[in-house]
N, C-alpha and C positions, 0 to 999 in steps of 0.2 A: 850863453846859457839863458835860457828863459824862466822867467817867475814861475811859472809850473815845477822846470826842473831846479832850480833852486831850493824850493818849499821840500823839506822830507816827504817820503813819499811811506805813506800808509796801506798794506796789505790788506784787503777787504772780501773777504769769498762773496760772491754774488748767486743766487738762481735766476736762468733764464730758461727759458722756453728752449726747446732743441732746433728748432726753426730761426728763432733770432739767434742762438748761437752760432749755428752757421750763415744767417748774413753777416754778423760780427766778423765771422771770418773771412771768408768772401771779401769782407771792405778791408781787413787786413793786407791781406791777398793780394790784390788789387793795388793798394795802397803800397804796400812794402813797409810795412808798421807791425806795431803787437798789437793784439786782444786789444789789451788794456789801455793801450794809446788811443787805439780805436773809441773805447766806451767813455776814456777824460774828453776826446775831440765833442762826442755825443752830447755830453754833460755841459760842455762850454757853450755850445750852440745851442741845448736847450735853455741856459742860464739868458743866452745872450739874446733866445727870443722874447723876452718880457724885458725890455732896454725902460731907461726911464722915459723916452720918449711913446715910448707902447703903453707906459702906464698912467701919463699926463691923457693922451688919446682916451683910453677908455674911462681914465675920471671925467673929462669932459662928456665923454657918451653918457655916462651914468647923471650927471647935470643935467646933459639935455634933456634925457629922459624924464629921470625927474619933474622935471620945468614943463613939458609938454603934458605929463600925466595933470600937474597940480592945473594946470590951463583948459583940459579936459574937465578935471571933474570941479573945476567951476561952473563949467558952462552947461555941462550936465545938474549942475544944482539951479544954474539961472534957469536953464526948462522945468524943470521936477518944480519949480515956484511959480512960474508962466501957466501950468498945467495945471496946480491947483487953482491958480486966480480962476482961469476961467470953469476948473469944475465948481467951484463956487459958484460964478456968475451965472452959470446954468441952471444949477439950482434955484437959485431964485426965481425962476421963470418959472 
């Protein structure tokens, strides 16, 4: 018996679309399962795509980012300063 079926299991009416209803079924079908095994399988695979390794990855993305933007608008303020020196220097002329 698996921790799934272990845990009580909770009755939950759901709305779906009549379309995903019948691919739900269809993968039933297919499968040789119920509905509802169907939509915990769904559920588990949704859970299981955001792993804490997916979520290390994308804090690192959002660092890099970060890191690249502040690097950016440095160098955009070292021009916007280069740009005023010389409309200065212009002016004086």
């Amino acid at each position: 018996m698996n921790a799934l079926q272990q845990e009580a299991m909770l009755r939950k009416p759901i709305l779906m679309p009549r379309g995903m209803v019948e691919k739900v079924n269809k993968i039933a079908g297919r499968k040789k399962v119920s509905f509802a095994k169907v939509v915990r399988e769904a559920v588990d695979a949704f859970d299981e795509g955001m792993s804490g390794h997916d979520a290390a990855l994308l804090d690192a993305l959002a660092e890099a980012m970060l890191e690249s933007t502040r690097e950016l608008v440095g160098k955009i303020e070292n021009i916007a300063k280069r740009l005023d020196e010389t409309h200065a220097m212009l002016e004086k002329h």
